[in-house]
N, C-alpha and C positions, 0 to 999 in steps of 0.2 A: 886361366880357366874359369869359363862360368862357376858360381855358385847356386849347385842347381835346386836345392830346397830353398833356398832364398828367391830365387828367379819364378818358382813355383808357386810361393806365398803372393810376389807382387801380379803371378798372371791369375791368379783366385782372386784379389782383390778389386782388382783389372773388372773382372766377370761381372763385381758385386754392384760396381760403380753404372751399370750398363743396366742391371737388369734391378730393378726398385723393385721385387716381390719380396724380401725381407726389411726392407727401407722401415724407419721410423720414425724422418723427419721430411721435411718438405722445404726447399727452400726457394721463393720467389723473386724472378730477377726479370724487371724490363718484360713484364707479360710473359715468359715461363717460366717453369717450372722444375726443380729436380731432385730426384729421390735420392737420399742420404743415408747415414746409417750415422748414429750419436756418438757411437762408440767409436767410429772412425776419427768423425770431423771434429770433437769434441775432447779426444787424447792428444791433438794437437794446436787447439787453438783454443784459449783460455776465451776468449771471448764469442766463441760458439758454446763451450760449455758453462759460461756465467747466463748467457741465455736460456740454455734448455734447463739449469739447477738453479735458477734467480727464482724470485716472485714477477717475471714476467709475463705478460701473457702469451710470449713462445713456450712457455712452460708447458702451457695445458693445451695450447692448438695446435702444436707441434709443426708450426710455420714459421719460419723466418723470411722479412722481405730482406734481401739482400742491394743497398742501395749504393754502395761505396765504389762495384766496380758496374762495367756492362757485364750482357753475355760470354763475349768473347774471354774475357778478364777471370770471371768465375769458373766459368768452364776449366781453364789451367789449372785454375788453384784449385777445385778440385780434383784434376787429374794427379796433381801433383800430393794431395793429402793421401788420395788410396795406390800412388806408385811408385813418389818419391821422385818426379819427373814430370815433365809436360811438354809440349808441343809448342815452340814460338813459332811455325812454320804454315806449314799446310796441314795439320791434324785433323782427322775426321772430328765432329761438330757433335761433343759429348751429348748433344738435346737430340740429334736424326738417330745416334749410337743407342741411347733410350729407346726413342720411337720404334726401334726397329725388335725390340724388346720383346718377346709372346705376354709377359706382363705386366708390359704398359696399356691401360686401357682407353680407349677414345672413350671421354667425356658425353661424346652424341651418342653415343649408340650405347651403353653401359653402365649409368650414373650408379646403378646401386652395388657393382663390386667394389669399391672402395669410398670409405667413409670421404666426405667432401672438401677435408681441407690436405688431404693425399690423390686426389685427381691428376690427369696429367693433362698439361696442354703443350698438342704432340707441336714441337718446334721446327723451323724452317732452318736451312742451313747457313753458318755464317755468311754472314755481307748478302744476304737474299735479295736484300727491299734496293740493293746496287744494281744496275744492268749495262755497271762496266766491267773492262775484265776483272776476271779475279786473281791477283798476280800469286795469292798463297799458294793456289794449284794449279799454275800454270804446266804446261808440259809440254815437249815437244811434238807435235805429231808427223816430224818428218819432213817438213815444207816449210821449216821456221829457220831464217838465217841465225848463224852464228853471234852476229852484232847483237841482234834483236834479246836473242836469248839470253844473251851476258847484262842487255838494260835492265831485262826483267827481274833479271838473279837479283842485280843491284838494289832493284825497288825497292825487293823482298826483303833487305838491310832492313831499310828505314821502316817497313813494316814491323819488321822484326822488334827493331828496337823499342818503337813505340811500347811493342806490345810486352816486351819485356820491366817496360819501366812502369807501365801500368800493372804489373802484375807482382811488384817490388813494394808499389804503392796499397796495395790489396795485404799483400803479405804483413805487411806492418800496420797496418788497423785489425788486424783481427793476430795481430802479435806472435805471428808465426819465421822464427829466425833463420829457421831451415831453408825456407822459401827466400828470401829476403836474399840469402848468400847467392840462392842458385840463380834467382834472376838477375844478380850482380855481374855473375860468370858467363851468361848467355850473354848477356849484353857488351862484355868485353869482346868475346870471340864475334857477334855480327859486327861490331865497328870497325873490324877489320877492314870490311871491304866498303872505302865511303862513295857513297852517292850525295851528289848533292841537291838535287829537287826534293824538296821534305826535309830536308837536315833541321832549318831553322824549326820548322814543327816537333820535331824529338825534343831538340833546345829546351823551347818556350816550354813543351810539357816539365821537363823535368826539374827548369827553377823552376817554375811558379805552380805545380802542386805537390815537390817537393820542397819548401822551402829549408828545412829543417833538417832535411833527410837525403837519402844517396849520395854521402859524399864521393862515393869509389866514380858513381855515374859520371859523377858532375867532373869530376877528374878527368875520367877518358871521354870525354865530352872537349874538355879544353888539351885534350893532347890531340884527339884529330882536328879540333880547328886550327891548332898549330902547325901541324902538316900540310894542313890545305888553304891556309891563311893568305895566301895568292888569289886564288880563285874564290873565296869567299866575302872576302873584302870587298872583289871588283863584282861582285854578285847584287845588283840592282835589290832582288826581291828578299835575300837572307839579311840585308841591311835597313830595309824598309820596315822591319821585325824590331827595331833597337830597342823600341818603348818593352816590348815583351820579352828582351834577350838582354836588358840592362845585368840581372844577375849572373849571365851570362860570361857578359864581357867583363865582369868584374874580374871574373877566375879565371877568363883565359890568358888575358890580355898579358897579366904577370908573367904568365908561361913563355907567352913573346919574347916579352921583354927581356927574360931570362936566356931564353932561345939565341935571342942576336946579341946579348952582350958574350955570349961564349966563346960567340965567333970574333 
């Protein structure tokens, strides 16, 4: 059974994240913009509140450029500071969720209701400036074969996992543990189902701006190339990656090894 005062706190929270008319902080990322609240973002992450309580100058401009993740990146981890959760998927685009706001104000038509470094610059929706498909929200309309739709699903893995490992990597610069576990556990449950166009791209991300960090990752990283270590071997394009997957095969290769000596 639901816990419904609990479920009622994160759907008011939910609200606050959406609508920036009590907002006190501003944070800028990749040319926009998003209204915060201190008290939020800064109960949970020592290094959003060594900023706004430092002798920074986020102190007094109440801006932070946020450079460490992109859009899409930020986006979660703030979804996930005001609910405890986020979207690796298809989630509406917390920047059009703002825009769509009664107290978000266009900057062209309104400069002087809010002081200028609280402005909004109303954002376009993830993967906009693409005009391929968008596989996040893809959907059936009825006319789309079966095969097609199970590729798509697939893609949506390696989407997935990107974006979970990027959002792992976010969690732990701004030293949030909570975040850190959950993008841990998304990213176990989409490796489930492996695709392998993109795979080596998840790989290379997660040694090499992981070096230090994800071990759980890097683990279920070298358990599905052990599954699929047939197909990926004889994989022209996931082998021509070695230079950028060397840390790679260091950790899975043992698993191999391990693997057929059992047998």
């Amino acid at each position: 059974m639901t816990d419904q005062p609990a479920q009622s706190s994160i759907t008011g929270l939910e609200k606050l994240l959406v609508d920036p008319k009590y907002s006190d902080l501003v944070l800028k990322c990749e040319g926009q913009t998003f209204a915060v609240h201190r008290c939020i973002i800064c109960s949970k992450s020592p290094i959003f509140a060594a900023a706004c309580d430092g002798g920074f100058q986020e102190a007094n401009s109440k801006v932070i450029d946020v450079t460490i993740a992109d859009v899409p990146t930020l986006q979660r981890l703030l979804t996930f500071l005001y609910t405890c959760d986020y979207d690796d998927g298809s989630g509406s685009s917390l920047a059009i969720e703002q825009a769509k706001s009664e107290s978000v104000v266009d900057p062209e038509k309104d400069k002087s209701r809010m002081p200028a470094n609280e402005r909004w610059v109303l954002s376009p929706p993830l993967d906009s400036s693409s005009d391929s498909t968008q596989p996040w929200s893809c959907g059936s309309d009825g006319g789309t074969d079966h095969a097609h739709e199970e590729t798509l699903d697939k893609m949506n893995m390696n989407q997935a996992l990107m974006a979970n490992a990027q959002v792992y990597v976010a969690a732990d610069y701004y030293q949030i543990p909570e975040l850190m576990r959950l993008a841990v556990d998304k990213f176990r449950k989409r490796s489930m189902k492996f695709y392998q166009p993109g795979f080596a791209d998840v790989v290379a991300f997660v040694f090499q701006c992981t070096p230090n960090l994800a071990p759980e990752m890097k683990n279920i990283l070298g358990s599905t190339f052990l599954k699929n270590a047939v197909s990926l071997v004889s994989d022209t394009t996931f082998m021509d990656t070695g230079d950028r997957l060397s840390g790679f095969f260091k950790r899975a290769l043992p698993l191999v090894v391990a693997a057929m000596s059992a047998h």
